[in-house]
PDB file of N, CA, C and O in Angstrom, chain B, residues numbered from 101:
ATOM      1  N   UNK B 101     -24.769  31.536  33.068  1.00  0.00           N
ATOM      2  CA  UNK B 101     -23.778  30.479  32.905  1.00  0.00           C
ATOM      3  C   UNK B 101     -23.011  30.274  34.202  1.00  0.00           C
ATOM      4  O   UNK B 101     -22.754  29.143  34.616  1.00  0.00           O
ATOM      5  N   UNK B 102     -22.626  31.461  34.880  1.00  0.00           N
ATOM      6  CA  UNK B 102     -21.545  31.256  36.051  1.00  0.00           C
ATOM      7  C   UNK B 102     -22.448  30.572  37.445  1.00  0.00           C
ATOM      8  O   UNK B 102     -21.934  29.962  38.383  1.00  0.00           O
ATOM      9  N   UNK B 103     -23.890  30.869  37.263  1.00  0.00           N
ATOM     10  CA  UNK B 103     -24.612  30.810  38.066  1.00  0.00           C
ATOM     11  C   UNK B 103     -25.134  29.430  38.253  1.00  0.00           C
ATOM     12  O   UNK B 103     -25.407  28.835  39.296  1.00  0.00           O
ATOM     13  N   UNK B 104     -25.225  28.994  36.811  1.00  0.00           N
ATOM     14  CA  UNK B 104     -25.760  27.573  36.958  1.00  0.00           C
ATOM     15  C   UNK B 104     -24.644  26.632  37.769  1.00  0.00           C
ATOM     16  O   UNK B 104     -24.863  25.760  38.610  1.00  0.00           O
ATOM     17  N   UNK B 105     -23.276  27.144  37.189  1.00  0.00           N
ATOM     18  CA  UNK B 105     -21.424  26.317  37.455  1.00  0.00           C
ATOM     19  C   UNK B 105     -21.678  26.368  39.276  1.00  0.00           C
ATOM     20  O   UNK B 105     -21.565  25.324  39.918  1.00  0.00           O
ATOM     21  N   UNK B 106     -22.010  27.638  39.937  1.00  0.00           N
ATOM     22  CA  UNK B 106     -22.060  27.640  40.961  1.00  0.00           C
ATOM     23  C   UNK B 106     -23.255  26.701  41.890  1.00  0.00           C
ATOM     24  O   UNK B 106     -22.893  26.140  42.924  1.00  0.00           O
ATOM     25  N   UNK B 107     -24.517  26.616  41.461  1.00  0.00           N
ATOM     26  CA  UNK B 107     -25.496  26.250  41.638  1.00  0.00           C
ATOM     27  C   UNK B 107     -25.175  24.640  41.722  1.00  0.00           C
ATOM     28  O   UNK B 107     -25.476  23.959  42.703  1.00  0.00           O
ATOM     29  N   UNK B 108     -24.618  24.209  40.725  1.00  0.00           N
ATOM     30  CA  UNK B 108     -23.862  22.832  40.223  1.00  0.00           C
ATOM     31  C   UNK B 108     -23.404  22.305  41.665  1.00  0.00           C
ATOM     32  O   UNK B 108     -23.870  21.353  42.291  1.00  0.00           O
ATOM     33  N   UNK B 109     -21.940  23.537  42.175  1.00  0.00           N
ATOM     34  CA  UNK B 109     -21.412  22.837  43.404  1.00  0.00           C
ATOM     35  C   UNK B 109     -21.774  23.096  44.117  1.00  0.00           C
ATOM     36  O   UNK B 109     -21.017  22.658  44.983  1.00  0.00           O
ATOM     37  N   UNK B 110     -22.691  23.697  44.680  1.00  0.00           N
ATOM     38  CA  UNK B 110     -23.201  24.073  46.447  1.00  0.00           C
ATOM     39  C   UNK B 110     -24.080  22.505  46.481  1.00  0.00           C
ATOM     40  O   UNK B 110     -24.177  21.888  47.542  1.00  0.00           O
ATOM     41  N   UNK B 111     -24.725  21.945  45.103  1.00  0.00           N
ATOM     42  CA  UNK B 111     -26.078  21.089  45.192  1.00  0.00           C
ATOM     43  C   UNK B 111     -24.779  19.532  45.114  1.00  0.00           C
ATOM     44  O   UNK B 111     -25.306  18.485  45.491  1.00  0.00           O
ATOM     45  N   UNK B 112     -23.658  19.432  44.791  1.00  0.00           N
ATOM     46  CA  UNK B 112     -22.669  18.534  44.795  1.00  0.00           C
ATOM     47  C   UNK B 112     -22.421  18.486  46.219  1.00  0.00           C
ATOM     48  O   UNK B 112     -22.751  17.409  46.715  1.00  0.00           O
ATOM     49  N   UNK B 113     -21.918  19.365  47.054  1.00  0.00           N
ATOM     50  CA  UNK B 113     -21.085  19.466  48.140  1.00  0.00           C
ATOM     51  C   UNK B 113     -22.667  19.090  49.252  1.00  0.00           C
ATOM     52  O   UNK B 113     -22.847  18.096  49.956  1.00  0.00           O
ATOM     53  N   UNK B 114     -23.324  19.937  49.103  1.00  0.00           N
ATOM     54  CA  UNK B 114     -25.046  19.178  49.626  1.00  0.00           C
ATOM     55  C   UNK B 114     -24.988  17.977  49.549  1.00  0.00           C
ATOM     56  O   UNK B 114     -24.504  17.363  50.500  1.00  0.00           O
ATOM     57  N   UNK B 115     -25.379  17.394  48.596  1.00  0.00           N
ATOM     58  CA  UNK B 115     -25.300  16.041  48.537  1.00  0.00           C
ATOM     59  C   UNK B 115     -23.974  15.033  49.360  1.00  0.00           C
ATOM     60  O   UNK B 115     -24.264  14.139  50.156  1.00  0.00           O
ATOM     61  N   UNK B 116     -22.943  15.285  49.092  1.00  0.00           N
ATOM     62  CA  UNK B 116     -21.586  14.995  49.766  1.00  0.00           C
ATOM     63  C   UNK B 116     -21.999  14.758  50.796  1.00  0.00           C
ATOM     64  O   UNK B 116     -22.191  13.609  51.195  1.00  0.00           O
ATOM     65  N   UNK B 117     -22.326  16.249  51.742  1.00  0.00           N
ATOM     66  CA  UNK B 117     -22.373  15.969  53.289  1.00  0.00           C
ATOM     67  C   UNK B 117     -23.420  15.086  53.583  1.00  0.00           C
ATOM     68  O   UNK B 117     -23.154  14.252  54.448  1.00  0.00           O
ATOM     69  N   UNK B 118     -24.767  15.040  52.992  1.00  0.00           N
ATOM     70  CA  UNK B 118     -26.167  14.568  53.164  1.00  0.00           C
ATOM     71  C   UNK B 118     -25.729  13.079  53.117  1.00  0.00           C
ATOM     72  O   UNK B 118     -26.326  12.167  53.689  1.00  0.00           O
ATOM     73  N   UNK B 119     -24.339  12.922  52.181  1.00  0.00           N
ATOM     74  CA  UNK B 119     -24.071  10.913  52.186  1.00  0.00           C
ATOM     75  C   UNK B 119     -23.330  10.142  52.844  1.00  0.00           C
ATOM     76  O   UNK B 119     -23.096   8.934  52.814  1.00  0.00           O
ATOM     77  N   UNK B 120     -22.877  11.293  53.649  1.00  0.00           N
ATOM     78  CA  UNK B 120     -21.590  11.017  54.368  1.00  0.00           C
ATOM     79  C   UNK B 120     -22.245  11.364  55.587  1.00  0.00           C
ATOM     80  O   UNK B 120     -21.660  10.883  56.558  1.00  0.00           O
ATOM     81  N   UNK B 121     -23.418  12.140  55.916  1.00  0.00           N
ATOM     82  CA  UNK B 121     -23.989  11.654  56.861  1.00  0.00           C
ATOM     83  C   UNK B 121     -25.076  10.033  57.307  1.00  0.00           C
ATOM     84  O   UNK B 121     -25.331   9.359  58.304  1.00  0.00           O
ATOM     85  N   UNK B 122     -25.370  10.053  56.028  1.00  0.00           N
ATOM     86  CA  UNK B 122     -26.543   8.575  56.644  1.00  0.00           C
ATOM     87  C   UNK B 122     -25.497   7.386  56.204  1.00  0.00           C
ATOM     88  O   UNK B 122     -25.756   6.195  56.378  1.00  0.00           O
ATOM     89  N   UNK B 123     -24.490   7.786  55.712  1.00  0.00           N
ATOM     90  CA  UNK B 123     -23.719   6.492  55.823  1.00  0.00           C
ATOM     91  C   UNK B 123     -22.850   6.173  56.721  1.00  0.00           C
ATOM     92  O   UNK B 123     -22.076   5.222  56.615  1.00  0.00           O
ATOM     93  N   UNK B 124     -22.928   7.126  57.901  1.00  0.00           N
ATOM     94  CA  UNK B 124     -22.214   7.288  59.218  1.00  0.00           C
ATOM     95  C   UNK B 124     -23.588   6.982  60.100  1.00  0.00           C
ATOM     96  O   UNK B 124     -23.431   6.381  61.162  1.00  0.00           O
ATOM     97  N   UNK B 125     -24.735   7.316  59.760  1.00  0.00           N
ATOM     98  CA  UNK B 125     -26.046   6.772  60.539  1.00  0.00           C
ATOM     99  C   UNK B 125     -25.921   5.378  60.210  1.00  0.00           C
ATOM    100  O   UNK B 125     -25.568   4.633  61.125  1.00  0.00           O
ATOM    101  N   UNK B 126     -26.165   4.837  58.965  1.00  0.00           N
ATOM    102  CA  UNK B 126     -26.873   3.453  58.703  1.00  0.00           C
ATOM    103  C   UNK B 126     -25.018   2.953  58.531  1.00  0.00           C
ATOM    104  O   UNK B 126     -24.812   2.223  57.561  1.00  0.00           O
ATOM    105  N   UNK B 127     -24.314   3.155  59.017  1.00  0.00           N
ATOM    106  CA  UNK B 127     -23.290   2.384  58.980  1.00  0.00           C
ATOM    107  C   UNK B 127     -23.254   0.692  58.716  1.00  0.00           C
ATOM    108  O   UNK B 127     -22.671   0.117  57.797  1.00  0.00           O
ATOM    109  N   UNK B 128     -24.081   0.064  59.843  1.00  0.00           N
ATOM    110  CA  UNK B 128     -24.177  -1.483  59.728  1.00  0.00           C
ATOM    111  C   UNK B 128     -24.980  -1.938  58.796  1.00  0.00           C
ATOM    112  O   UNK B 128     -24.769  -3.079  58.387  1.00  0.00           O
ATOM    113  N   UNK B 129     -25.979  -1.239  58.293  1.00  0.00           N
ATOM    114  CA  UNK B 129     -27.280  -1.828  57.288  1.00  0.00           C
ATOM    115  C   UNK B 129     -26.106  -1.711  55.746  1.00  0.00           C
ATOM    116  O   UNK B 129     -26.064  -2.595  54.890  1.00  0.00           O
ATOM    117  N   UNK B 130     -25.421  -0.678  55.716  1.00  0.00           N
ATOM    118  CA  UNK B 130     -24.225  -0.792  54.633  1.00  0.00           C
ATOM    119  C   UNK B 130     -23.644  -1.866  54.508  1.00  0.00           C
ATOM    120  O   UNK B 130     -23.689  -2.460  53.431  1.00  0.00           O
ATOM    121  N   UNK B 131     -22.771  -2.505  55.884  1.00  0.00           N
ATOM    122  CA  UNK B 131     -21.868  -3.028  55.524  1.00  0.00           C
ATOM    123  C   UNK B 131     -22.690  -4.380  55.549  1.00  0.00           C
ATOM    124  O   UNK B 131     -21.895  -5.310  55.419  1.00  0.00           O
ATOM    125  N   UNK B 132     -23.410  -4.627  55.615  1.00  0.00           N
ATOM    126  CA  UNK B 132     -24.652  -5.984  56.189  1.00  0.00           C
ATOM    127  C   UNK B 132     -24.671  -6.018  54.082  1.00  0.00           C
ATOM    128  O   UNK B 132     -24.166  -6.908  53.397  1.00  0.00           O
ATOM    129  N   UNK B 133     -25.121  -5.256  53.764  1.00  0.00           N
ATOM    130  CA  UNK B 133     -25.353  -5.101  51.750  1.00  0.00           C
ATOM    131  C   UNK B 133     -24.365  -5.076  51.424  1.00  0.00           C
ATOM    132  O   UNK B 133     -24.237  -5.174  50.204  1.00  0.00           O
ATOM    133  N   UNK B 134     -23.136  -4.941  52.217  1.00  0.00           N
ATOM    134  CA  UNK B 134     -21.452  -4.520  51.064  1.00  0.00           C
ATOM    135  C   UNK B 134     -21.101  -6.049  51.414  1.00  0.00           C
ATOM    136  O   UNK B 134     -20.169  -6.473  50.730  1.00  0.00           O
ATOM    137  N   UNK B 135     -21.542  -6.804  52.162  1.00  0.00           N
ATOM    138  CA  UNK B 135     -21.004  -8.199  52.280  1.00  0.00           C
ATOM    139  C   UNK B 135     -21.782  -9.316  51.600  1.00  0.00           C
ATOM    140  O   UNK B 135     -21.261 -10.402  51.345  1.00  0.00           O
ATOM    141  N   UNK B 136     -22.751  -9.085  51.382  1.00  0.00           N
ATOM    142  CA  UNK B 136     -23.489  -9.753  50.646  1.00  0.00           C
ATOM    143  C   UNK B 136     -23.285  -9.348  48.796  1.00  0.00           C
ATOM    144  O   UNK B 136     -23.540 -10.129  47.880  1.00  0.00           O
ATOM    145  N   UNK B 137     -22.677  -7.686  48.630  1.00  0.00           N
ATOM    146  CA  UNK B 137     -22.445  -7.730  47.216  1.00  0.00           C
ATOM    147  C   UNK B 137     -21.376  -7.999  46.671  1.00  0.00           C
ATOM    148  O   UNK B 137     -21.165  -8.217  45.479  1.00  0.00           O
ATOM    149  N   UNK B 138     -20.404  -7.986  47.858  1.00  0.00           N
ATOM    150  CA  UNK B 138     -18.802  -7.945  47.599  1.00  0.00           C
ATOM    151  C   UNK B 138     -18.231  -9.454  47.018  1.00  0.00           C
ATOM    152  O   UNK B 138     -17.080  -9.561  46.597  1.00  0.00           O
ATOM    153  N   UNK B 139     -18.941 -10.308  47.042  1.00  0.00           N
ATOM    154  CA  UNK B 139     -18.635 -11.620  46.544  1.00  0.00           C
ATOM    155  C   UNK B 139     -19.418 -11.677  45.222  1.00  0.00           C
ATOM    156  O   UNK B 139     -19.147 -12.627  44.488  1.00  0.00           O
ATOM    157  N   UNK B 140     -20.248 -10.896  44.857  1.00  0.00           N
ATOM    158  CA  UNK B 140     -20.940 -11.260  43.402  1.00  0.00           C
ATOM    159  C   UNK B 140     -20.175  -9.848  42.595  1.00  0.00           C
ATOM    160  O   UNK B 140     -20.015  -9.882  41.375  1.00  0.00           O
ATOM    161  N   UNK B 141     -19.877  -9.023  43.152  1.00  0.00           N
ATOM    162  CA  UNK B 141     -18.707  -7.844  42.287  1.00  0.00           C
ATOM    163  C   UNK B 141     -17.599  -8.401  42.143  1.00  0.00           C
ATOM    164  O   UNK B 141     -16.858  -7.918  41.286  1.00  0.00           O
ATOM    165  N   UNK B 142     -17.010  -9.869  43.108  1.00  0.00           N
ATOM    166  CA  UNK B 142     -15.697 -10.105  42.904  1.00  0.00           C
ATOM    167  C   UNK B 142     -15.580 -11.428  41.744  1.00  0.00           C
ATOM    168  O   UNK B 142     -14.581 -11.773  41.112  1.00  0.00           O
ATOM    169  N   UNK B 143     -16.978 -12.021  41.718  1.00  0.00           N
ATOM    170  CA  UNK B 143     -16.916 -12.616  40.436  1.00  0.00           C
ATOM    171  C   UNK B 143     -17.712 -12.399  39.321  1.00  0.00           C
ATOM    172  O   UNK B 143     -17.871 -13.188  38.390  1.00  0.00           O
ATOM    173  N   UNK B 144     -18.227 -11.252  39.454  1.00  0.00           N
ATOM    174  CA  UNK B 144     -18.327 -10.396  38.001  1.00  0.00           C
ATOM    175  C   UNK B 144     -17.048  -9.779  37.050  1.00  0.00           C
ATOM    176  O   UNK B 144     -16.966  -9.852  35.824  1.00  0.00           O
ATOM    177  N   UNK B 145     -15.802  -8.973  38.257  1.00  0.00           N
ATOM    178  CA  UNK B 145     -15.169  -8.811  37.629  1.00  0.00           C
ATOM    179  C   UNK B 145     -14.046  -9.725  37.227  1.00  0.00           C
ATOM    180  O   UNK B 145     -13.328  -9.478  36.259  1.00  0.00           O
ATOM    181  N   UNK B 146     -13.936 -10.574  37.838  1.00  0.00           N
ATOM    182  CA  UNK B 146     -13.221 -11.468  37.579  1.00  0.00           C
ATOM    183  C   UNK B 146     -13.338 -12.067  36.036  1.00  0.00           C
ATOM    184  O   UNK B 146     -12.551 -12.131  35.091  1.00  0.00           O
ATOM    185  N   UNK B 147     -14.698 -12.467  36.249  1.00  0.00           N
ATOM    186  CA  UNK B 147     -15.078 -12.885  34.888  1.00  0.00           C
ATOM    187  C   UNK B 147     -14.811 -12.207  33.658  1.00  0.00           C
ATOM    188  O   UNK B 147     -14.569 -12.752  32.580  1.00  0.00           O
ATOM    189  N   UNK B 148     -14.879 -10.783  33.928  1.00  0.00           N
ATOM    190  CA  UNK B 148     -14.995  -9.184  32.875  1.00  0.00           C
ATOM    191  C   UNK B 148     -13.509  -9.830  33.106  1.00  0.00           C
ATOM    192  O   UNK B 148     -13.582 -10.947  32.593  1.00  0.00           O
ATOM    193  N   UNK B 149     -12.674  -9.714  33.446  1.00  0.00           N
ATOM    194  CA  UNK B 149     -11.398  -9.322  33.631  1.00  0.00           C
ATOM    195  C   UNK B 149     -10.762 -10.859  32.718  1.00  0.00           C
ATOM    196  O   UNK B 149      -9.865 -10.723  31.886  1.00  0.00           O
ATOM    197  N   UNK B 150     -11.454 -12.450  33.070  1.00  0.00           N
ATOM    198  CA  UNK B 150     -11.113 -13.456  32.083  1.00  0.00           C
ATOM    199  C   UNK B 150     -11.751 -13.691  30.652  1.00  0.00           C
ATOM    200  O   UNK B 150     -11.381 -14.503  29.804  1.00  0.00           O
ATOM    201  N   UNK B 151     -12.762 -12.818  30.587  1.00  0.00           N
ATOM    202  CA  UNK B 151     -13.600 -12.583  29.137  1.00  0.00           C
ATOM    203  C   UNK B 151     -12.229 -11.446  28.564  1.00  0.00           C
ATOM    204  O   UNK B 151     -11.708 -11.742  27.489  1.00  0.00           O
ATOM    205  N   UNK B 152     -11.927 -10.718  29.001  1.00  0.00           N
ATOM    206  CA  UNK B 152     -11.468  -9.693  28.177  1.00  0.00           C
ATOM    207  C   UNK B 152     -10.050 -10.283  28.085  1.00  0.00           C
ATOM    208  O   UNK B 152      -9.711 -10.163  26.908  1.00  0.00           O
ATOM    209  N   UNK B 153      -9.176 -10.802  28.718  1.00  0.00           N
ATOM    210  CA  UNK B 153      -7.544 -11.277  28.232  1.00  0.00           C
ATOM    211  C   UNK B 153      -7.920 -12.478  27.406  1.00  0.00           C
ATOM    212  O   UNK B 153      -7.156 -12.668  26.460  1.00  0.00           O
ATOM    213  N   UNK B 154      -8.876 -13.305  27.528  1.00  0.00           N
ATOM    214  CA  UNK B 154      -9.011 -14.290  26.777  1.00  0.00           C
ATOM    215  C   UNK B 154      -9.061 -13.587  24.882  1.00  0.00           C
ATOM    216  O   UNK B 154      -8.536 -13.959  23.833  1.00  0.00           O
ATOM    217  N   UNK B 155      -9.881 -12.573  25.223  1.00  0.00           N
ATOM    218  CA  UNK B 155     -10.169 -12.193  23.680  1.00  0.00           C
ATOM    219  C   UNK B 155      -9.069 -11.628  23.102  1.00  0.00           C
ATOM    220  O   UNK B 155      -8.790 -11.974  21.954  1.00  0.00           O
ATOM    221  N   UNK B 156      -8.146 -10.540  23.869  1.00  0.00           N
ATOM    222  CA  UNK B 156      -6.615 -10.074  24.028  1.00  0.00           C
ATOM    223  C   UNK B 156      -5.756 -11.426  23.080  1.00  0.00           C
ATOM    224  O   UNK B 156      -5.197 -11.418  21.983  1.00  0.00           O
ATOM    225  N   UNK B 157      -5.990 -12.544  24.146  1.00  0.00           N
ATOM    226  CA  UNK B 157      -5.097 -13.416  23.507  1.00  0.00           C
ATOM    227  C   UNK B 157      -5.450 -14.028  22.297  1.00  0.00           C
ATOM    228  O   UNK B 157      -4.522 -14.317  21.541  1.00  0.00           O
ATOM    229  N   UNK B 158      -7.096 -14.396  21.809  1.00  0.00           N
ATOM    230  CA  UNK B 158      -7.330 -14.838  20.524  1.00  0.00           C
ATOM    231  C   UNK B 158      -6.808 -13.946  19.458  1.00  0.00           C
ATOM    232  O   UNK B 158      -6.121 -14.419  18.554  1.00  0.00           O
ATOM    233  N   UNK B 159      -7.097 -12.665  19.514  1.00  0.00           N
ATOM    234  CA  UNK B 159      -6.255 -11.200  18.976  1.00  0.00           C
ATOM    235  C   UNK B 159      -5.450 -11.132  18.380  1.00  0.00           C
ATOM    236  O   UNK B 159      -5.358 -11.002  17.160  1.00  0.00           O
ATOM    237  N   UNK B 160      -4.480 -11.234  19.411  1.00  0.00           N
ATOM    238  CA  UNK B 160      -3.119 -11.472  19.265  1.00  0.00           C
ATOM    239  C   UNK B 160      -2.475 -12.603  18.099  1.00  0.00           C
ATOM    240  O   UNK B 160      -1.483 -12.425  17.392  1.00  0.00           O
ATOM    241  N   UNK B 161      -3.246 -13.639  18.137  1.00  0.00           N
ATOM    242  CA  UNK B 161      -3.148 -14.981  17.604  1.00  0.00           C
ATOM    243  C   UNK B 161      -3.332 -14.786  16.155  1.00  0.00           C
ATOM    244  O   UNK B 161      -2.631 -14.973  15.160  1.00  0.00           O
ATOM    245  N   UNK B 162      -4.678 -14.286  16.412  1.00  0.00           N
ATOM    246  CA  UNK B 162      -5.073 -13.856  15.146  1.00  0.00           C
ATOM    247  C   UNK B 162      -3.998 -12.790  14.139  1.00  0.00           C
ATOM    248  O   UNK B 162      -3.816 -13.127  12.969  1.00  0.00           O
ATOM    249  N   UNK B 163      -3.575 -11.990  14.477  1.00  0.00           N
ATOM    250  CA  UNK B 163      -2.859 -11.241  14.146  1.00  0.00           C
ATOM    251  C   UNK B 163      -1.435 -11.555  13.751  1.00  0.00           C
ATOM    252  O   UNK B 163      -0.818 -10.912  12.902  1.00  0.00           O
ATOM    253  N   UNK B 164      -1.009 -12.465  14.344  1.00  0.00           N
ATOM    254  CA  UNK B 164       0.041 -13.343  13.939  1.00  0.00           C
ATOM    255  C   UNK B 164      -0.063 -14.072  12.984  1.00  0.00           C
ATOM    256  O   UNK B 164       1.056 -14.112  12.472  1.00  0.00           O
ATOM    257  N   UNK B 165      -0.809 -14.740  12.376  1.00  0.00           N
ATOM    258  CA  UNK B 165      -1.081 -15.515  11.886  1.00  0.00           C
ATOM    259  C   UNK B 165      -1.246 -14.628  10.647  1.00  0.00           C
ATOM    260  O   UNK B 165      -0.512 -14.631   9.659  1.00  0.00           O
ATOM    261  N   UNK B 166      -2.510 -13.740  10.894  1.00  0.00           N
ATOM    262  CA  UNK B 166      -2.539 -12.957   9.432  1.00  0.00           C
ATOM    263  C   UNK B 166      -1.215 -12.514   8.642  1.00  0.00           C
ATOM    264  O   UNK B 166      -1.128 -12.438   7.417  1.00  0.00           O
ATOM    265  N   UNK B 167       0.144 -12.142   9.881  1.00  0.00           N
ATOM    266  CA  UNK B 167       1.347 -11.645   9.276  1.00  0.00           C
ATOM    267  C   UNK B 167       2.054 -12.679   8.777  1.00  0.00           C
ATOM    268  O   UNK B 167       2.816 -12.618   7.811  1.00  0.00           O
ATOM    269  N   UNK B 168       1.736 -13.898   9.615  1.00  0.00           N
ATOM    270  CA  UNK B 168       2.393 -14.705   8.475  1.00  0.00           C
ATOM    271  C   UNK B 168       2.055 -15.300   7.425  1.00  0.00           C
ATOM    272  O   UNK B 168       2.867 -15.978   6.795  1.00  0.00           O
ATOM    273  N   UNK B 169       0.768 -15.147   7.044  1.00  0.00           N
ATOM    274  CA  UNK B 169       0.496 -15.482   5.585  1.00  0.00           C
ATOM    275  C   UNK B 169      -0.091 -14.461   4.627  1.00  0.00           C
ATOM    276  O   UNK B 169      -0.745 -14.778   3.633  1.00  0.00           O
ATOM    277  N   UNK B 170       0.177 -13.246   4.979  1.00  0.00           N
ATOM    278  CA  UNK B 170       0.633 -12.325   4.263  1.00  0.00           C
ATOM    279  C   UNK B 170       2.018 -11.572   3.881  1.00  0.00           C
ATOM    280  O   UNK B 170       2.442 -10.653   4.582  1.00  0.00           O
ATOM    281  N   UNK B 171       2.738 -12.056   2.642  1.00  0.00           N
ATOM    282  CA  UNK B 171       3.740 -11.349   2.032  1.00  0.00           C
ATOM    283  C   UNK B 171       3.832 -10.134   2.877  1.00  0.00           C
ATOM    284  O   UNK B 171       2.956  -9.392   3.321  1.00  0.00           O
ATOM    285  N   UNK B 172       5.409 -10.127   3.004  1.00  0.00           N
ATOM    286  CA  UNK B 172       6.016  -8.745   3.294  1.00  0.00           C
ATOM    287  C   UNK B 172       6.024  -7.851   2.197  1.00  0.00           C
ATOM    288  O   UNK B 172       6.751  -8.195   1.265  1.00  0.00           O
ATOM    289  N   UNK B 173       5.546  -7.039   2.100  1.00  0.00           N
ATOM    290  CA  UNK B 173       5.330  -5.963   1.063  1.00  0.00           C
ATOM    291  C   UNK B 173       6.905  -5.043   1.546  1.00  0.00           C
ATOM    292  O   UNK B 173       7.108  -4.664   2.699  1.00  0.00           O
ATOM    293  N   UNK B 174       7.838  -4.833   0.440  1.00  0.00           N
ATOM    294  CA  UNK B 174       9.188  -4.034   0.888  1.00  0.00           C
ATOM    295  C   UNK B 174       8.914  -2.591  -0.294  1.00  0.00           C
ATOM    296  O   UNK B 174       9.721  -1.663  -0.333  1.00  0.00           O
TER     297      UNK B 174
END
């Protein structure tokens, strides 16, 4: 058990350095793909982000509505 926990982070911290090296090699081929994705992540979430308050607000609506045409039970 302790062995696998250990095994876990030497192969984590491996990896770490191994990504943080070729992404200090291929630096420009990165940012050449982070500019080309960074405009389709910014209206994906955007969208995620106006899909989800939109439904927030039907919700809400909804919920109002149910309280008012349901009797207050005292």
């Amino acid at each position: 058990m302790m062995v696998s926990n250990v095994l876990g982070i030497v192969i984590g911290v491996v990896v770490i350095i191994l990504g943080l090296i070729l992404l200090a090699t291929w630096w420009h081929s990165f940012a050449v793909i982070f500019m080309g994705i960074f405009p389709i992540l910014l209206i994906l979430i955007g969208a995620g982000a106006l899909i989800y308050f939109i439904s927030e607000m039907k919700s809400k609506v909804e919920i109002e509505k149910e309280e008012k045409t349901t009797p207050e039970q005292k």
